[in-house]
One Martini backbone bead per residue (centre of mass of N, CA, C, O) as a GRO file, in nm:
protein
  282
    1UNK     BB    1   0.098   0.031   0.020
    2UNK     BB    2   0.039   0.350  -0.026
    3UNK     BB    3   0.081   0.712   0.115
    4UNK     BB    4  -0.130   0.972   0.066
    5UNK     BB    5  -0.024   1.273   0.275
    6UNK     BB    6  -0.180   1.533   0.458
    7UNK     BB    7  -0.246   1.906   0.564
    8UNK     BB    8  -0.499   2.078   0.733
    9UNK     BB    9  -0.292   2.361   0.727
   10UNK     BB   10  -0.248   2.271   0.391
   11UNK     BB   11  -0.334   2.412   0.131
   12UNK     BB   12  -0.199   2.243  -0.130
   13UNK     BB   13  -0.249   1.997  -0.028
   14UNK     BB   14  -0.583   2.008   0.005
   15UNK     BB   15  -0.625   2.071  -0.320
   16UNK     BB   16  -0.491   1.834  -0.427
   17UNK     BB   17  -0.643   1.616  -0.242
   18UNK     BB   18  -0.951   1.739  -0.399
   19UNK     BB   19  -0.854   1.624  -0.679
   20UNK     BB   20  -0.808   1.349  -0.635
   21UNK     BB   21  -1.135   1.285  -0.512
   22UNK     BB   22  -1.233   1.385  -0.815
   23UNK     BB   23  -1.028   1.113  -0.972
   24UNK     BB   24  -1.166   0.907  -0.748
   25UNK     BB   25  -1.223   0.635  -0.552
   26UNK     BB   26  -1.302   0.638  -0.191
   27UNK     BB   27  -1.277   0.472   0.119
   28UNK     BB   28  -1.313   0.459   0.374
   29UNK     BB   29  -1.120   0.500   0.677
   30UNK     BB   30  -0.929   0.401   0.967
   31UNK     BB   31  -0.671   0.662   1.131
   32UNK     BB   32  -0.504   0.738   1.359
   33UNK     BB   33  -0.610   1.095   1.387
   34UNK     BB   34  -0.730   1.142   1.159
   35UNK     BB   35  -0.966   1.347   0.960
   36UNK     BB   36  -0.894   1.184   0.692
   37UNK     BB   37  -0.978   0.864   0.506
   38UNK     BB   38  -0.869   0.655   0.214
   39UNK     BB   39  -0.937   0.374  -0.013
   40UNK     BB   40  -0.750   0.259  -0.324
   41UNK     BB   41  -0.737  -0.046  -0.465
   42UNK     BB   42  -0.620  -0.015  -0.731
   43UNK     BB   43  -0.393   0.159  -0.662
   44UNK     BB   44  -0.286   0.112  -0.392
   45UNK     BB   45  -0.424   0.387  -0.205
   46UNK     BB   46  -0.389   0.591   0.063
   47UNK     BB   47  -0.574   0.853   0.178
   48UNK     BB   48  -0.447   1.142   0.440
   49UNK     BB   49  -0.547   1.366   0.718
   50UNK     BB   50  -0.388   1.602   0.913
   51UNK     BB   51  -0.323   1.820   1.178
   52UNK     BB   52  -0.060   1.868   1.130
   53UNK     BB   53   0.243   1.935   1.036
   54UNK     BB   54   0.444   1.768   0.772
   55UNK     BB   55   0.721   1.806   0.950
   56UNK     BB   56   0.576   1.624   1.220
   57UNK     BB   57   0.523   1.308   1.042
   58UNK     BB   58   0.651   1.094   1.271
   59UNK     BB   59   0.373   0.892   1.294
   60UNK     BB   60   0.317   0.723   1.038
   61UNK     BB   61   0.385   0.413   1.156
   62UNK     BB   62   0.192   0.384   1.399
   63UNK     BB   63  -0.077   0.479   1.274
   64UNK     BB   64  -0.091   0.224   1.052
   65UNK     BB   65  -0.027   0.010   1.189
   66UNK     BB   66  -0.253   0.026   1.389
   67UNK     BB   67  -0.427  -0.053   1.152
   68UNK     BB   68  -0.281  -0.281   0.971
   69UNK     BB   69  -0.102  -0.093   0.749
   70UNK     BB   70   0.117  -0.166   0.525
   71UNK     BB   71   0.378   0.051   0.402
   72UNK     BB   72   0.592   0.110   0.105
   73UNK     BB   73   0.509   0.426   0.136
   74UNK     BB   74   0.549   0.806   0.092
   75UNK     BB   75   0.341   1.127   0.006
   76UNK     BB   76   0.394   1.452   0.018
   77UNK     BB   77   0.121   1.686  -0.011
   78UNK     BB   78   0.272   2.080  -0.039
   79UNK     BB   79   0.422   2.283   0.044
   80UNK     BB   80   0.651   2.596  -0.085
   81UNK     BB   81   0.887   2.828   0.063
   82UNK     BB   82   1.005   3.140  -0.047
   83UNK     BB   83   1.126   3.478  -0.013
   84UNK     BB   84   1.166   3.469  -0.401
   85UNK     BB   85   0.884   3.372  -0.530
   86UNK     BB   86   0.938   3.114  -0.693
   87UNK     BB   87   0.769   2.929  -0.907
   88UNK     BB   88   0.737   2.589  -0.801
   89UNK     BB   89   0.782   2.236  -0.899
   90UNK     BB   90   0.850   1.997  -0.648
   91UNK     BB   91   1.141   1.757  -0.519
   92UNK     BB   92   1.173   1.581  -0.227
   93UNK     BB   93   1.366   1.500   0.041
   94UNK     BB   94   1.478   1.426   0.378
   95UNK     BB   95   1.696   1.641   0.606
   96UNK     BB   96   1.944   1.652   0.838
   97UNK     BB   97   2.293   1.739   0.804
   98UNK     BB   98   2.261   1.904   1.086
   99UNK     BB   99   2.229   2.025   1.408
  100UNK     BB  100   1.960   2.128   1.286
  101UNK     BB  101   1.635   2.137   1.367
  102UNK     BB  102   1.401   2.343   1.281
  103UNK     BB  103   1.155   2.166   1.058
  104UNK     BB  104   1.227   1.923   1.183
  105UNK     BB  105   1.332   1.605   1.287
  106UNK     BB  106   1.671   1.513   1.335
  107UNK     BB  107   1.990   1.573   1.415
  108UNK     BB  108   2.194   1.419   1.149
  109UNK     BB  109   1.901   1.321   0.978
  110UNK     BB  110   1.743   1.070   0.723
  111UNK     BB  111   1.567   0.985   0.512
  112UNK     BB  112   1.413   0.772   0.318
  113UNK     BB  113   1.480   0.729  -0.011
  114UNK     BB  114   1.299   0.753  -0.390
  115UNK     BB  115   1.384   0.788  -0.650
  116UNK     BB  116   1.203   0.634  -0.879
  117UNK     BB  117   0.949   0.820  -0.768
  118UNK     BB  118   1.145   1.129  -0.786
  119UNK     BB  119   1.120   1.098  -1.092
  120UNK     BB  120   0.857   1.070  -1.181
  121UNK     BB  121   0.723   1.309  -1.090
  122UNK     BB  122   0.912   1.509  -1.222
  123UNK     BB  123   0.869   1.392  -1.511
  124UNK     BB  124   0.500   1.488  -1.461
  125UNK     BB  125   0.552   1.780  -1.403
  126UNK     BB  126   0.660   1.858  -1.683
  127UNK     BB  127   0.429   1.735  -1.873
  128UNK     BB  128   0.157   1.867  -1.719
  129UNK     BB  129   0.202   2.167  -1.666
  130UNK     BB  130   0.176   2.238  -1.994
  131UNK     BB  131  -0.081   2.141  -2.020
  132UNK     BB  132  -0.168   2.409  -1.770
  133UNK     BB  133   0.000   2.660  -1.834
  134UNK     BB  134   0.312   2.655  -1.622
  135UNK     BB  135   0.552   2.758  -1.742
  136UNK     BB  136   0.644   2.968  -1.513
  137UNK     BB  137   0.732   2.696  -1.358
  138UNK     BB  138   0.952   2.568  -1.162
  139UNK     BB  139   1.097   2.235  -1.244
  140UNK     BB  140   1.186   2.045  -0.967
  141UNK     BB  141   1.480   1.926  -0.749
  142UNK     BB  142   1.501   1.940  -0.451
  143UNK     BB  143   1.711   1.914  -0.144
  144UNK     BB  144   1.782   1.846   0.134
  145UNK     BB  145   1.544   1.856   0.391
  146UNK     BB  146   1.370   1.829   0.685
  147UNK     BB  147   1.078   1.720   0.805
  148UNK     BB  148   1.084   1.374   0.843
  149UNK     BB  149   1.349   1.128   0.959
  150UNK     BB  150   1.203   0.853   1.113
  151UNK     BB  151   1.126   0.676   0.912
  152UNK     BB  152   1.097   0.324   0.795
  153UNK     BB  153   0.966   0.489   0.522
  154UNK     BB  154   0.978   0.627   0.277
  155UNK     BB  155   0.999   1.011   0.162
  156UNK     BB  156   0.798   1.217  -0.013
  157UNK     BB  157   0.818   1.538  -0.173
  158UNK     BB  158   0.522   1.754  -0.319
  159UNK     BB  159   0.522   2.075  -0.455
  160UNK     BB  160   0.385   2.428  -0.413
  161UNK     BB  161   0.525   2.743  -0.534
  162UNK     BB  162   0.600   3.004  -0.269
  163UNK     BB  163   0.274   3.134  -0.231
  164UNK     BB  164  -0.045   3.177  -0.141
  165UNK     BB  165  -0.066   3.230  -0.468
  166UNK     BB  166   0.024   2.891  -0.550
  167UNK     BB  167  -0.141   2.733  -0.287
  168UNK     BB  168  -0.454   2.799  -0.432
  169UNK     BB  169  -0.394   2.665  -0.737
  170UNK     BB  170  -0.569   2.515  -0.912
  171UNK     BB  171  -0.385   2.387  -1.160
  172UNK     BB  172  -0.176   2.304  -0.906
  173UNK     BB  173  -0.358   2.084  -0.834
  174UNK     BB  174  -0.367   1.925  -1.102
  175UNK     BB  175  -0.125   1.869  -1.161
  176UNK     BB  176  -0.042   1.704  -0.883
  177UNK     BB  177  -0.275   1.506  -0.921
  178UNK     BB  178  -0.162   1.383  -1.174
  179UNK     BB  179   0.134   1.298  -1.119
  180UNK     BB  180   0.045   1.118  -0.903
  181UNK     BB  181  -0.130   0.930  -1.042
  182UNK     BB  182   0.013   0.829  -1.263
  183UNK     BB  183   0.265   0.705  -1.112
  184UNK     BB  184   0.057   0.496  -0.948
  185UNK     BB  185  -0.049   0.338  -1.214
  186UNK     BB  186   0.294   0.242  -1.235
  187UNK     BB  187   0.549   0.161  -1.262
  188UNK     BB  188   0.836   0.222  -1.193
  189UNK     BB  189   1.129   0.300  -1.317
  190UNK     BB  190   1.443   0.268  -1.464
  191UNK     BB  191   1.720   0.356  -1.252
  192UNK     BB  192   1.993   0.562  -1.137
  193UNK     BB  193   2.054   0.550  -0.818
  194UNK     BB  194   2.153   0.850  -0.643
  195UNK     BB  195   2.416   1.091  -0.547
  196UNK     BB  196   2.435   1.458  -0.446
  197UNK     BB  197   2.667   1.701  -0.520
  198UNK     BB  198   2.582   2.029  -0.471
  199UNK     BB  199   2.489   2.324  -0.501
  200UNK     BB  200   2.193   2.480  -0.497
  201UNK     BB  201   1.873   2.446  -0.396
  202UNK     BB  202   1.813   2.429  -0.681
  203UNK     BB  203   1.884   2.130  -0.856
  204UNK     BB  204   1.928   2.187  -1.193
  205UNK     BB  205   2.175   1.982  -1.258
  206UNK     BB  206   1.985   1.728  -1.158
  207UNK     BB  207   1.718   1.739  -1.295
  208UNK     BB  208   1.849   1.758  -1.577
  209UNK     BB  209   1.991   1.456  -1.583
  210UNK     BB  210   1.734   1.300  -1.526
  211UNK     BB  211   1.594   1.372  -1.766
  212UNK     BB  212   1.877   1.264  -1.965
  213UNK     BB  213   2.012   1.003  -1.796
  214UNK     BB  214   1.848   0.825  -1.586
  215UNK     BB  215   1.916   0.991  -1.275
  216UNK     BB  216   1.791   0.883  -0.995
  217UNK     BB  217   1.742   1.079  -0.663
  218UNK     BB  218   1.792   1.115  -0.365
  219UNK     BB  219   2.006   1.234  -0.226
  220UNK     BB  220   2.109   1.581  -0.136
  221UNK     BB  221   2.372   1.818  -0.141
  222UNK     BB  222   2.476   2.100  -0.095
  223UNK     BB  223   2.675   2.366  -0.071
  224UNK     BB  224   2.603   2.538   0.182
  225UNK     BB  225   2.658   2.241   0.393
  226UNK     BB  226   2.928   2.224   0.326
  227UNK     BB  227   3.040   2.507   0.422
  228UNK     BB  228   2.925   2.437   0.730
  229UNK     BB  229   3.090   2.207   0.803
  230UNK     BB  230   3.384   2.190   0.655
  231UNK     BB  231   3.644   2.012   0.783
  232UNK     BB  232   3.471   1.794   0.849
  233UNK     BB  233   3.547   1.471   0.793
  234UNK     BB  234   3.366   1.277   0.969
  235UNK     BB  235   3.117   1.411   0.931
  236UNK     BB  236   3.103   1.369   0.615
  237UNK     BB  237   3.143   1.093   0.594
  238UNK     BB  238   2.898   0.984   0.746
  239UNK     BB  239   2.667   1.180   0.588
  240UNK     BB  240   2.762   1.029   0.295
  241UNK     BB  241   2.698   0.741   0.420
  242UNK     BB  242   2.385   0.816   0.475
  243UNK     BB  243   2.292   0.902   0.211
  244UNK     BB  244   2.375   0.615   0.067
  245UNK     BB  245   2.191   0.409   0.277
  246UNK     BB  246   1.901   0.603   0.253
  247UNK     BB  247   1.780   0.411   0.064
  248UNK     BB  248   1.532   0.308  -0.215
  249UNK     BB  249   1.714   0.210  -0.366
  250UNK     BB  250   1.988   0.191  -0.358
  251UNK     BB  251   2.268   0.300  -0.433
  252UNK     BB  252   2.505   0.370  -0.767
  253UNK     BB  253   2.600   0.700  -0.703
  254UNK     BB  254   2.768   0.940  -0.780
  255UNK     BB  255   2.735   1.316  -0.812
  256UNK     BB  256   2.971   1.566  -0.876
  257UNK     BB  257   3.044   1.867  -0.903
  258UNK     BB  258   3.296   2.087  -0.999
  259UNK     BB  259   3.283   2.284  -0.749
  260UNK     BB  260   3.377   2.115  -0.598
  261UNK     BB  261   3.596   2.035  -0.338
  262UNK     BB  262   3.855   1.833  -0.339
  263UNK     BB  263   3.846   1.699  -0.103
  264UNK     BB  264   3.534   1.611  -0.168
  265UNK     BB  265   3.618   1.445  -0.358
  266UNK     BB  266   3.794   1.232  -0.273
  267UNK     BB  267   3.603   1.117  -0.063
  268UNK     BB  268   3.429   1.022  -0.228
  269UNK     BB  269   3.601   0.862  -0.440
  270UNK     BB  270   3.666   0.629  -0.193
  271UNK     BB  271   3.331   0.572  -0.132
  272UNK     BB  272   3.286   0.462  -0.414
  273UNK     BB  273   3.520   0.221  -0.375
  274UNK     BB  274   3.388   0.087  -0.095
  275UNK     BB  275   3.117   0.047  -0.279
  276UNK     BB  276   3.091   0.042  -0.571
  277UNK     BB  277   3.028   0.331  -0.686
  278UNK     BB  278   2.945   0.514  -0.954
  279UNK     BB  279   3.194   0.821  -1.044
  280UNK     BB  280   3.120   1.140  -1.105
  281UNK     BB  281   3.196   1.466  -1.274
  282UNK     BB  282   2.983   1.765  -1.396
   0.00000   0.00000   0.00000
């Protein structure tokens, strides 16, 4: 079972979730917590909506655990803010990188990446997007961010922003609910499970691969976060490999863009052959 999952708090949520419910059959039923539940069999998933922020959604294993449903992932959908204002239709997974833990999570813990979920809906939110003449959206995969990071299945965000003038756009709630049923009616793509190393918070240039080179991202680490760490080889080496372990599936490659320092490349190279891992500089 799938578990697509929002906030009473979040008018994207909210929005996205009420577009899915105008395009499937839902029955009812009970998950603990929640405010509102339904399950669609064809498609194999729970749709739930909570009253939480769904930073702190770290109860859903627990939630679903005592109503007695397996879910072999979630996706959660969101909004998106961002003081830059910039239109975007994202995914990303969760985690937080260091000691701070602002947003949910726990720090210094990731959660479990579902590459090539995050791959099928970036290409359907590209596909989709145009369809509802979102042209002016930009459409990516954001960077490892947030909580929440305990969960013991992947756990995927699709967004909508980045102000509540994007946030309860009917067509965007259009995009991400096609987007997400695309993706849910059939089986996930093949591509190659990556670990994504360096640049901004919006990565353009992993997304960009991904589309063009069936990459698919599980963590990404930006540029930001190495310059926070700073000289730490040892908390980056655990980070590095903390990254890499916490996907489903594997991961199989590292992809370091060229502007990343050689120390960190370096590390990188070490650890992608002491794994086994297909090493990239881009």
């Amino acid at each position: 079972m799938r578990a697509v999952v929002y906030s009473s708090l979040d008018p994207a949520g909210k929005g996205i979730a009420s577009e899915i419910l105008k395009s499937i059959t839902c029955k009812a039923i009970n998950i603990p917590k929640s405010k509102f539940s339904c399950v669609n069999e064809e498609l194999n998933i729970i749709l739930a909506e909570f009253i939480e922020d769904v930073l702190y959604f770290d109860f859903l294993d627990d939630v679903f655990g005592t109503a007695g449903i397996k879910v072999n992932y979630y996706i959660i959908l969101s909004r998106h803010s961002a003081t830059s204002g910039i239109k975007s239709l994202t995914v990303h997974h969760t985690g937080n990188f260091t000691g701070k833990a602002l947003y949910g999570g726990r720090p210094y813990e990731l959660g479990i990446a579902n590459p090539p979920l995050a791959y099928e809906l970036l290409r359907q939110l590209v596909k989709v997007s145009s369809k509802y003449g979102l042209n002016d959206f930009k459409v990516t995969y954001e960077v490892t961010h947030h909580g929440p990071t305990s969960l013991e299945k992947p756990v995927t965000f699709v967004e909508i922003g980045s102000s509540e003038r994007e946030w309860v756009l009917k067509e965007a709630h259009k995009v991400l609910c096609e987007a997400v049923l695309n993706t849910l009616s059939k089986d996930l793509p093949k591509c190659t499970p990556s670990f994504g190393v360096g640049g901004p918070h919006y990565a353009k240039i992993f997304s960009e691969r991904a589309l063009n080179y069936t990459e698919c991202y599980g963590h990404i680490m930006p540029r930001y976060i190495i310059k926070e760490i700073g000289n730490n080889t040892e908390l980056l080496i655990k980070l590095f490999r903390s990254a890499i372990s916490r996907s489903i599936p594997s991961t199989k490659a590292i992809v370091v863009l060229k502007k990343v320092r050689k120390n960190i490349k370096d590390i990188l190279r070490r650890i992608s052959y002491e794994e086994g891992l297909e090493y990239k500089v881009v």
